[in-house]
C-alpha positions in Angstrom: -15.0 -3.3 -23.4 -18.3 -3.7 -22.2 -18.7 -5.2 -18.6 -20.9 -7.8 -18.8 -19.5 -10.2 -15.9 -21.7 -12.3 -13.8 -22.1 -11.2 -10.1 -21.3 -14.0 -7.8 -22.8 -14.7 -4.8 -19.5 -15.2 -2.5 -16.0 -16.6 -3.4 -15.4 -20.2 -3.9 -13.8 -22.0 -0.8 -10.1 -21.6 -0.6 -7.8 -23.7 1.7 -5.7 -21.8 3.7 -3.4 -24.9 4.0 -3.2 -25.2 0.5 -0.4 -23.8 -1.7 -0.1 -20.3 -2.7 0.0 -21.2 -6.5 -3.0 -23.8 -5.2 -4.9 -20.5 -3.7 -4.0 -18.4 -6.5 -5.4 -20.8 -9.3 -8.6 -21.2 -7.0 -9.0 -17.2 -7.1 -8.5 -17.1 -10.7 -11.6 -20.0 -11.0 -13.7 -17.8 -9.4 -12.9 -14.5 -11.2 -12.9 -15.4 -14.7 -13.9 -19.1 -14.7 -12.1 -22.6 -15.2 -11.4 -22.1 -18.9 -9.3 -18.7 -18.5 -7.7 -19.3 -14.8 -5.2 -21.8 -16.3 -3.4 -19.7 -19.1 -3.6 -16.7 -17.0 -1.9 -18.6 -13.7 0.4 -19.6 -16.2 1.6 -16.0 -17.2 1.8 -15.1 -13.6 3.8 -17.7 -12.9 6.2 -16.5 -15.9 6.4 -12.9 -14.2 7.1 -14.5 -10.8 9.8 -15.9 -12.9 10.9 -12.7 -14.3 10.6 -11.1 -10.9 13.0 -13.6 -9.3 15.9 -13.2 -11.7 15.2 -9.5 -12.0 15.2 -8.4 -8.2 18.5 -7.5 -6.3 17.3 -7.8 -3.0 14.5 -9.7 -1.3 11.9 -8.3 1.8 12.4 -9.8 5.0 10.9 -10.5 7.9 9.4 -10.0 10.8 7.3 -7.8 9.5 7.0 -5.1 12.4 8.1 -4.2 15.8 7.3 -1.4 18.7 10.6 0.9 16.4 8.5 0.9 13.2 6.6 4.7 12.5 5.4 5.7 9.3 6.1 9.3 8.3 3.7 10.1 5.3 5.0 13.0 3.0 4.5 13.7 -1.4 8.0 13.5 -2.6 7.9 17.3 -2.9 6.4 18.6 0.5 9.8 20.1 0.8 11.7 22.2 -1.9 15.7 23.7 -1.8 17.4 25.2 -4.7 20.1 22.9 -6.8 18.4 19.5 -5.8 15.4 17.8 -6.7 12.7 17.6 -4.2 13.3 13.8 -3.1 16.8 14.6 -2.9 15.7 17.7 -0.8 13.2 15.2 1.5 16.0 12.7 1.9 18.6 15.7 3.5 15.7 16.8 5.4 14.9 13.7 6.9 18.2 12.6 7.6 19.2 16.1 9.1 16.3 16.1 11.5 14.7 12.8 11.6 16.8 9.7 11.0 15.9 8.1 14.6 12.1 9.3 14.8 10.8 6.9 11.7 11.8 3.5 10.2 9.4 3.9 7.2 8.3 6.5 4.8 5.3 6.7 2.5 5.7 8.7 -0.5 2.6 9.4 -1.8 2.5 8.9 -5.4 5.7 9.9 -7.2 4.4 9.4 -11.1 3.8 11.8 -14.0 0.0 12.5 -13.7 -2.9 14.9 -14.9 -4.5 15.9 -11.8 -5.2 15.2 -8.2 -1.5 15.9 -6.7 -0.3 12.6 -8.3 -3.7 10.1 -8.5 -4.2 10.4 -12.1 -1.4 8.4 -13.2 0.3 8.9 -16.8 2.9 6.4 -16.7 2.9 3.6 -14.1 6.4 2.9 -14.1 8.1 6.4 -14.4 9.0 8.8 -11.6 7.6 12.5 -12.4 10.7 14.3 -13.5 9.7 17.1 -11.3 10.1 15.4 -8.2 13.4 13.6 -9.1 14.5 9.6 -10.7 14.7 6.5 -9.2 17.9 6.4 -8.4 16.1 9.4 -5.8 14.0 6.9 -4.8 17.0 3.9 -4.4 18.6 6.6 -2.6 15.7 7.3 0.3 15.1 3.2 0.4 18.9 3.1 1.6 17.9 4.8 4.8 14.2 4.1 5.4 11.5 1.0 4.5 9.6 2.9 1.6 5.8 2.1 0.9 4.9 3.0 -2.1 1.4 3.8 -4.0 -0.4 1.5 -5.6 -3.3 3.0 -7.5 -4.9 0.3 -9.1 -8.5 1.5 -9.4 -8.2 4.3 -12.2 -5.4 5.8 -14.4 -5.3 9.6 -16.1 -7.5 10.3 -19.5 -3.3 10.8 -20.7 -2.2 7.5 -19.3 -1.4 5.8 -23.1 -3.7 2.6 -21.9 -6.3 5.3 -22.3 -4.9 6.9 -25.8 -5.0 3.7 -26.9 -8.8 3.0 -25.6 -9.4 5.9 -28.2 -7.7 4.5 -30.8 -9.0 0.9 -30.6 -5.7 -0.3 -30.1 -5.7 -3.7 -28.5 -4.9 -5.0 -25.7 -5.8 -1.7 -23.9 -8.5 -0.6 -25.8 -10.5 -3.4 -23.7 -9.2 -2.0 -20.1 -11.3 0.1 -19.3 -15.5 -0.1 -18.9 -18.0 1.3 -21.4 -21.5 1.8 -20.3 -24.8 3.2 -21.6 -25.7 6.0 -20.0 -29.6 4.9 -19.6 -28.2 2.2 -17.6 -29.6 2.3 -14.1 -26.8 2.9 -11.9 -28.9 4.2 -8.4 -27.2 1.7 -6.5 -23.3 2.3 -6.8 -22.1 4.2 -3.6 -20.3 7.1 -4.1 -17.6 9.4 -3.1 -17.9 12.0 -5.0 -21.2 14.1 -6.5 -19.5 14.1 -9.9 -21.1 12.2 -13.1 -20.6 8.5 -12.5 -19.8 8.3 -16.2 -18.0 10.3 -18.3 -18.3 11.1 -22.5 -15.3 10.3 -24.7 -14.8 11.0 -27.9 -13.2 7.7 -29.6 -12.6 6.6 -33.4 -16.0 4.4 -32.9 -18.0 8.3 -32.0 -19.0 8.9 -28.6 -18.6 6.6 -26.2 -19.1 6.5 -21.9 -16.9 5.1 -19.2 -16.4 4.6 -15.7 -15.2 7.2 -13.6 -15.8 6.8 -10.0 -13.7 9.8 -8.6 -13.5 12.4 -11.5 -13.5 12.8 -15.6 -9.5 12.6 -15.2 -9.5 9.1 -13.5 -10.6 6.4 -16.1 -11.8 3.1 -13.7 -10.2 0.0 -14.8 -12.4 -3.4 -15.9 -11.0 -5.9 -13.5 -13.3 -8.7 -15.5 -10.5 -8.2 -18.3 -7.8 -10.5 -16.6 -5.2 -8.4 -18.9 -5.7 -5.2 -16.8 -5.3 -7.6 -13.3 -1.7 -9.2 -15.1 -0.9 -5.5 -15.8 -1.6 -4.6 -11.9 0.4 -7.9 -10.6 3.4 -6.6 -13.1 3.2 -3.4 -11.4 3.2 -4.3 -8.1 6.3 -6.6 -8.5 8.0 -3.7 -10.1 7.5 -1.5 -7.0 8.9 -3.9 -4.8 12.2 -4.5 -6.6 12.3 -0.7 -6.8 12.3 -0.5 -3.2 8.9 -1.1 -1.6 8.8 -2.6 1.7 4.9 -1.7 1.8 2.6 -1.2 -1.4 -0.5 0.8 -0.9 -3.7 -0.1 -2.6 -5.5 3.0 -3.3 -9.3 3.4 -3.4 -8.9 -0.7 -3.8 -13.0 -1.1 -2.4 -14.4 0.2 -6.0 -12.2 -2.1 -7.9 -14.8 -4.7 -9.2 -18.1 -3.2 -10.5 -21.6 -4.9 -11.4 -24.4 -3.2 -12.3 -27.5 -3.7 -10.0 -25.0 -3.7 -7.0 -23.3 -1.2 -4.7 -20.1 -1.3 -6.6 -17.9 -1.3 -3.5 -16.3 -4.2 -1.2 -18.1 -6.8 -3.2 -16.3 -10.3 -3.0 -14.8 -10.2 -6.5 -12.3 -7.1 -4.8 -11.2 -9.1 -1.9 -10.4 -12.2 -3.8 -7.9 -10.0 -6.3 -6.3 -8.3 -2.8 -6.0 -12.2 -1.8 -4.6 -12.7 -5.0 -2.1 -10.1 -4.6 -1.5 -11.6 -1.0 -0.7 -15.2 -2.4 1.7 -13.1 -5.4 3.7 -12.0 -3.0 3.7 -15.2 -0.5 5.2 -16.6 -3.6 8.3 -14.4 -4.2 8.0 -11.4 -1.0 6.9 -12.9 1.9 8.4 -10.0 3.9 6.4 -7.7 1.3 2.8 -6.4 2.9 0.0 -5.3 1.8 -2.3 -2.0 3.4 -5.4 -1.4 1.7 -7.2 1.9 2.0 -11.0 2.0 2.0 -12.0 5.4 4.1 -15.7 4.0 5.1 -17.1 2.6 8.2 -15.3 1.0 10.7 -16.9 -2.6 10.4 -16.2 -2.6 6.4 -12.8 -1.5 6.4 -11.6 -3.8 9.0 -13.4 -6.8 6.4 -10.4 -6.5 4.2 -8.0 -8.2 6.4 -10.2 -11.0 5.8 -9.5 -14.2 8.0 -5.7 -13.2 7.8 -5.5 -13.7 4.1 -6.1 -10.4 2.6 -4.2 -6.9 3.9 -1.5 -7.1 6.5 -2.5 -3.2 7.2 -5.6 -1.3 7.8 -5.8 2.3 7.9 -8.1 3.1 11.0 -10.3 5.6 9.6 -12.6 6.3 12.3 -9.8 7.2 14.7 -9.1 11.1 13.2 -12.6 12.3 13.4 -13.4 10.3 16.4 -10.2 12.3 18.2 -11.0 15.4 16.5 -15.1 14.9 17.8 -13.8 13.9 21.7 -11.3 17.0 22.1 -13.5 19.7 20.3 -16.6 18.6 22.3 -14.8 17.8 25.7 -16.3 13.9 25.9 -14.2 10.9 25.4 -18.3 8.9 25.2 -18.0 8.1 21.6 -14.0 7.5 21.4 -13.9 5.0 24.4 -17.1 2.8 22.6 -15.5 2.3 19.6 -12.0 1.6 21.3 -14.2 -0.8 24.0 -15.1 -2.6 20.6 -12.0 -2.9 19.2 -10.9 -4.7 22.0 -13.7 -7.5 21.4 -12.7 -8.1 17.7 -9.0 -10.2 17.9 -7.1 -9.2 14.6 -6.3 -12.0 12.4 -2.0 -13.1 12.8 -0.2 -11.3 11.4 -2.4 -8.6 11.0 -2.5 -4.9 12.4 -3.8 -1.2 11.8 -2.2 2.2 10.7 -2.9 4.6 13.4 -2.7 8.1 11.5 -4.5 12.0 12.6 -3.9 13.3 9.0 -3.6 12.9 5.1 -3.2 13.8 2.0 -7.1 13.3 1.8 -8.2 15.1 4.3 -10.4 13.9 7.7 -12.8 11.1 6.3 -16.7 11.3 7.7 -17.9 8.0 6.9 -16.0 6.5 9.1 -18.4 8.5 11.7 -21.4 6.8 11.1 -22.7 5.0 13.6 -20.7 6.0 16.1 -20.9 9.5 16.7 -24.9 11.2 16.7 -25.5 13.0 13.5 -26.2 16.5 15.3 -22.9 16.3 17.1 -21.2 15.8 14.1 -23.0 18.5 12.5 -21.9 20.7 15.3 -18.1 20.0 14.9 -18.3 20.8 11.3 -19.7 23.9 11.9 -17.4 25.0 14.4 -14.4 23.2 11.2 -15.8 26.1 9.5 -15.2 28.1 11.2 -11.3 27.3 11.5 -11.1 27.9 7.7 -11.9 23.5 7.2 -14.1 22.8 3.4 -17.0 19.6 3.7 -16.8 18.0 0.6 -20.1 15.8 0.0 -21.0 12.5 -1.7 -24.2 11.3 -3.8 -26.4 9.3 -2.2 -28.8 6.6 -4.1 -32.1 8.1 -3.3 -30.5 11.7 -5.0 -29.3 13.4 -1.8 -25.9 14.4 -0.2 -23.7 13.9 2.6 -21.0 15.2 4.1 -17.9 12.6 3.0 -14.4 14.6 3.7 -13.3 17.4 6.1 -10.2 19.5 4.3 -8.8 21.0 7.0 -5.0 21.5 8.1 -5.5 19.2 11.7 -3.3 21.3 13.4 -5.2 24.2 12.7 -8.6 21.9 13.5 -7.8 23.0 17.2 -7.2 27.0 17.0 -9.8 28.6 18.5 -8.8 32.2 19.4 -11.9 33.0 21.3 -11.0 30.4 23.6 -8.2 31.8 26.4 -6.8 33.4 23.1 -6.1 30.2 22.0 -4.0 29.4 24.6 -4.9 25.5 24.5 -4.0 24.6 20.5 -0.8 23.2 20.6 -1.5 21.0 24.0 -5.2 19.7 22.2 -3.1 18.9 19.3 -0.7 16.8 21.2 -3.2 14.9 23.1 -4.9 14.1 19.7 -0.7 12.8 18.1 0.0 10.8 21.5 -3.0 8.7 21.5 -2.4 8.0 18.2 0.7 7.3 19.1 -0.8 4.7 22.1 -3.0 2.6 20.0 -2.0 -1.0 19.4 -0.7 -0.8 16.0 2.0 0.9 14.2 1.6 5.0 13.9 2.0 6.4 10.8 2.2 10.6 11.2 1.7 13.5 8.2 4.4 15.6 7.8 2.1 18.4 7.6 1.0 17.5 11.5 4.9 17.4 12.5 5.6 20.8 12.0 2.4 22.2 12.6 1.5 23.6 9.2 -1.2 25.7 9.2 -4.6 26.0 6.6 -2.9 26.4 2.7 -5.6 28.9 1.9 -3.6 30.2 -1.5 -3.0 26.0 -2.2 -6.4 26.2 -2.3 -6.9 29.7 -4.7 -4.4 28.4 -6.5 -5.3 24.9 -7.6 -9.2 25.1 -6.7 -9.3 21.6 -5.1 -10.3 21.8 -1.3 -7.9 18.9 -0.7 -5.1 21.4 -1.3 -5.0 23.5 2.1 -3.3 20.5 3.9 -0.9 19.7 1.1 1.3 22.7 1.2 4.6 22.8 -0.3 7.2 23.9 1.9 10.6 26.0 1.2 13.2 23.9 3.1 14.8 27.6 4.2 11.4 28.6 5.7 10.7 25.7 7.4 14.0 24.9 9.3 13.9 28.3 10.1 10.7 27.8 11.7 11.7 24.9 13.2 14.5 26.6 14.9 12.6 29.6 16.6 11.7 28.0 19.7 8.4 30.4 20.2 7.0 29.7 16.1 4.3 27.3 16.8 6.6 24.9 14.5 9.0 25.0 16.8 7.2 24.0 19.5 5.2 21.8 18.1 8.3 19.5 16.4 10.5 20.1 19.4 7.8 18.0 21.0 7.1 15.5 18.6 10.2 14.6 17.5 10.9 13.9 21.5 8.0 11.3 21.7 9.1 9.7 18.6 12.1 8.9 20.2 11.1 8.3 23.5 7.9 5.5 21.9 10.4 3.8 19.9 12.2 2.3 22.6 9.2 0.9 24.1 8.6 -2.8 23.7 5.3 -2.6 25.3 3.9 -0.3 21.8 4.3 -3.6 20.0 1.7 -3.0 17.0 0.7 -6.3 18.3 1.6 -5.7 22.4 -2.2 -6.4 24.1 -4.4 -3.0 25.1 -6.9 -3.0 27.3 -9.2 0.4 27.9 -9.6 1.8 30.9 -13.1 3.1 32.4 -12.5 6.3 33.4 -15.0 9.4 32.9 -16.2 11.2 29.5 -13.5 13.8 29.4 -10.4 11.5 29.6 -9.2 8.7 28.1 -7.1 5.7 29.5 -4.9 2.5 27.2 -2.8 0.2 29.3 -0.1 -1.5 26.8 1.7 -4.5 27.9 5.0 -5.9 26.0 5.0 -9.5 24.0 7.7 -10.8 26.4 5.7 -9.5 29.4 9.1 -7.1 30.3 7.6 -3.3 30.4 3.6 -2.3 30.8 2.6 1.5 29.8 -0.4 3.5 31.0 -1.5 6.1 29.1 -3.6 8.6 30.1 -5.2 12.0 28.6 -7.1 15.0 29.3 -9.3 16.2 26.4 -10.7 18.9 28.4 -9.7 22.5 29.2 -10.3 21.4 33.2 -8.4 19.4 35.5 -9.6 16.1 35.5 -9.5 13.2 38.0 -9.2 9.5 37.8 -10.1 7.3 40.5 -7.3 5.2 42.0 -9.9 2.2 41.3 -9.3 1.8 38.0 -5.5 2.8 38.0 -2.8 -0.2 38.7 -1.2 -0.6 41.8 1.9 2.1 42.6 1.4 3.7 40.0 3.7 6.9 42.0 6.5 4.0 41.5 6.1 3.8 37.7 8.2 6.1 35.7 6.5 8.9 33.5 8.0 8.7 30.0 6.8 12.7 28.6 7.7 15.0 31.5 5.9 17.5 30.0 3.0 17.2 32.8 3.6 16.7 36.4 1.5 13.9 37.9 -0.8 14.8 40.8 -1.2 11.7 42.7 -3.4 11.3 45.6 -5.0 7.8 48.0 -7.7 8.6 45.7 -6.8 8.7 42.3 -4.5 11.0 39.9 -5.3 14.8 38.7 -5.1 15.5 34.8 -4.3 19.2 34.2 -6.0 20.5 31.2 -5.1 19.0 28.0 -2.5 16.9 30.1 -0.4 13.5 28.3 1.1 11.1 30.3 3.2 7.8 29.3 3.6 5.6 32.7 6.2 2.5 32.3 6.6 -0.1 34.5 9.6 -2.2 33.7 10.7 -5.9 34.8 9.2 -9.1 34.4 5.1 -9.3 34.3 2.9 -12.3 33.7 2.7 -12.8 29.4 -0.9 -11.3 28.0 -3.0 -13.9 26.6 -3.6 -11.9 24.3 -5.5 -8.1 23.3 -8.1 -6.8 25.6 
């Protein structure tokens, strides 16, 4: 169809107080006006229905504690003869990491066209190359799944699209025509590709939407069909085992001509929608929403508690990745001094990642780090083997947007002491990560230390592919095994501190943090537990020098407090505490403290 809806100046007032189907009916209003919001509450009401009798188990609550880590992985990161590969991932997992993680994102597990899985062909299928939902049923048994949600766009094979062709209703009117003399300068991009696309249809040529590439059709969101399709969808994931459904690329959902096409109010009020769906029926069901931009625009989709349970923090891989390849902490302990001044909304926190299927996001750089320093660090990512991918700009020009880099290989540097110091950089970039109030979510790709994918790369020709390498299960355990293979050491290590961080009430995602001032060149995050029963200190060299913190800003004893690691031996002085180079330290201090107030 042709997109032709009204922008609106901001969302109608909602009462939090007021009933979910009350909220939901109020969103509707707004979105598609009085006349339509009725009928189409109405149907959604019918699948809420549908979902109730359908579902054979319901979400529960709480919705988090300090055991919950997310281990990121495509359902076939990991291959083995006479299985498919989410049957292969589940063995894995349970063989070697059944007490390290309570969750596990697959990335997404659907017949597609392109993009390692985000073109999708068929909404409701598992690709038959990775396995069957029973696979899936299978891997919920042991873990909290979260599963993909991409809502934005679906593959030029997807039959919604066939049908678009055709001019067969109703999905001939999902998707968004446009003339291409229409002036679009404004819409920020990702990508440098054509913002619209030529189709051949029964009615001759015709152009639509495509944000991300000529394979990923945007849906029209002003068609409240495609929205009932999405709320389907996302209630079908859950009774198929989702604990956590993932909004992909959800900021470019709503578009309007003459605007900047991304985070404009209609988008939050369908995530609030979803929000009030699943208050409805899953109240133990959450939300994350992933918009890889600047820091003060993603945090805006947690709204005022009513939008995403989860944020992925974006700027916290490049801002790691900056601070231990340029030896200053400057930049890393601003933006974590800020954090501290914006409280979260209730129930409300971040995913602290390193590493994804995407790459290291640069957006989320701007305005914190100096645009030469960045420059420098992609050169030197270079380097290292790392691809910048770039975006369009309205005024014609382009930016730097992605880094495609393996992260552990971000850190080898063999003209430094023969790179002698990668695997302990690495570490002090995964245990902060680690630290941060939140709940950690880690790649599998960082937890055995795979390396750049240079033939993924010659292979597929996306830039995306040399940190998406897919791994013989043979080959890797026996890596894993060999105690001198940089695998080895690297998951001997991790695994250890997943263990060790999951018995620590103070990591609460929602346990208080307060930043300590300490010099550029190290980096200091007291954690204090909900109950007020165990504080932690953590503290980090990002240097290749011995560092030295002044007993001023350290608590009190802190040669009484138990270090957690033992990797590192502490050097404590009257004066302070010495960092060896690259050093990691998790202090704990248990027995009854005063209750924080609250973060910060």
């Amino acid at each position: 169809m042709t997109h032709t809806s009204g922008q609106r100046a901001a969302p109608i007032p909602v009462d939090p107080a007021a009933r979910p189907s009350e909220r939901l009916l109020a969103r509707l209003v707004y979105l598609y006006g009085a006349e339509r919001a009725a009928p189409v509450r109405q149907r959604i009401l019918r699948m809420l229905q549908v979902h109730r009798q359908l579902r054979t188990r319901t979400v529960e609550q709480p919705y988090w504690s300090h055991r919950d880590i997310v281990l990121i992985s495509y359902g076939d990161s990991i291959h083995a003869p006479h299985s498919t590969p989410l049957q292969t991932l589940r063995t894995f997992l349970n063989r070697h990491l059944s007490d390290a993680f309570s969750m596990l994102h697959l990335l997404p597990i659907f017949p597609y066209s392109s993009d390692d899985g985000f073109s999708v062909t068929d909404f409701r299928a598992v690709n038959p190359e990775l396995g069957s939902w029973e696979d899936v049923a299978a891997l919920e048994r042991c873990y909290d799944l979260v599963i993909d949600l991409v809502l934005n766009h679906c593959s030029r094979e997807n039959l919604w699209f066939v049908d678009f062709i055709a001019g067969q209703k109703p999905a001939c009117d999902y998707f968004i025509e446009m003339e291409p003399d229409v002036n679009l300068a404004l819409v920020t991009r990702p990508r440098s590709s054509p913002l619209l696309s030529g189709v051949r249809t029964h009615q001759g040529l015709r152009h639509v939407w495509t944000t991300f590439s000529n394979d990923q059709i945007d849906m029209d969101y002003s068609n409240p069909d495609v929205l009932l399709e999405f709320i389907d969808i996302l209630l079908y994931y859950i009774r198929r085992g989702a604990r956590m459904v993932r909004l992909d690329a959800v900021g470019y959902l709503w578009k309007q001509p003459g605007t900047r096409c991304i985070h404009l109010p209609q988008t939050h009020a369908i995530i609030k929608l979803f929000r009030d769906v699943l208050d409805m029926v899953e109240p133990g069901a959450l939300i994350m929403t992933e918009t890889n931009v600047p820091h003060a625009e993603n945090i805006s989709y947690f709204g005022a508690g009513d939008e995403a349970h989860i944020v992925y923090q974006f700027s916290l891989p490049p801002l790691l990745l900056h601070a231990l390849h340029a030896g200053t902490t400057r930049y890393l302990q601003d933006w974590a001094r800020e954090l501290e001044t914006v409280p979260l909304p209730p129930d409300c926190t971040f995913l602290n990642f390193t590493a994804s299927h995407d790459g290291v996001g640069l957006r989320p750089l701007e305005g914190l780090v100096p645009k030469q320093e960045v420059d420098a660090m992609l050169d030197a990512m270079r380097m290292r083997g790392g691809y910048i991918s770039t975006r369009s700009n309205s005024d014609g020009s382009v930016s730097p947007y992605e880094l495609n880099i393996s992260y552990f290989d971000a850190y080898r540097n063999p003209e430094q002491d023969a790179n002698r110091w990668q695997i302990p950089a690495f570490m002090v970039s995964q245990t902060v990560a680690l630290s941060f109030r939140g709940i950690p979510a880690v790649y599998l790709h960082c937890l055995v230390a795979t390396p750049n994918d240079t033939l993924g790369v010659e292979r597929t020709g996306m830039t995306r592919s040399i940190n998406r390498r897919k791994w013989d299960q043979a080959e890797l355990e026996s890596l894993m095994e060999n105690p001198g293979s940089e695998t080895g050491q690297v998951f001997r290590r991790y695994r250890r501190l997943l263990q060790i961080r999951r018995s620590q009430p103070a990591f609460h995602p929602e346990a208080p943090q307060r930043l300590l001032t300490t010099r550029s060149g190290v980096f200091g995050l007291e954690r204090s537990a909900l109950d007020g029963s165990q504080r932690i200190l953590a503290l980090f060299n990002f240097t290749a020098t011995t560092q030295f913190i002044a007993a001023s800003v350290l608590p009190d004893n802190l040669d009484l407090w138990q270090e957690l690691i033992g990797v590192y031996c502490a050097r404590h002085t009257a004066s302070g505490i010495q960092l060896q180079p690259y050093a990691t330290f998790w202090f704990s201090q248990r027995g009854p403290h005063p209750t924080p107030a609250g973060p910060g």
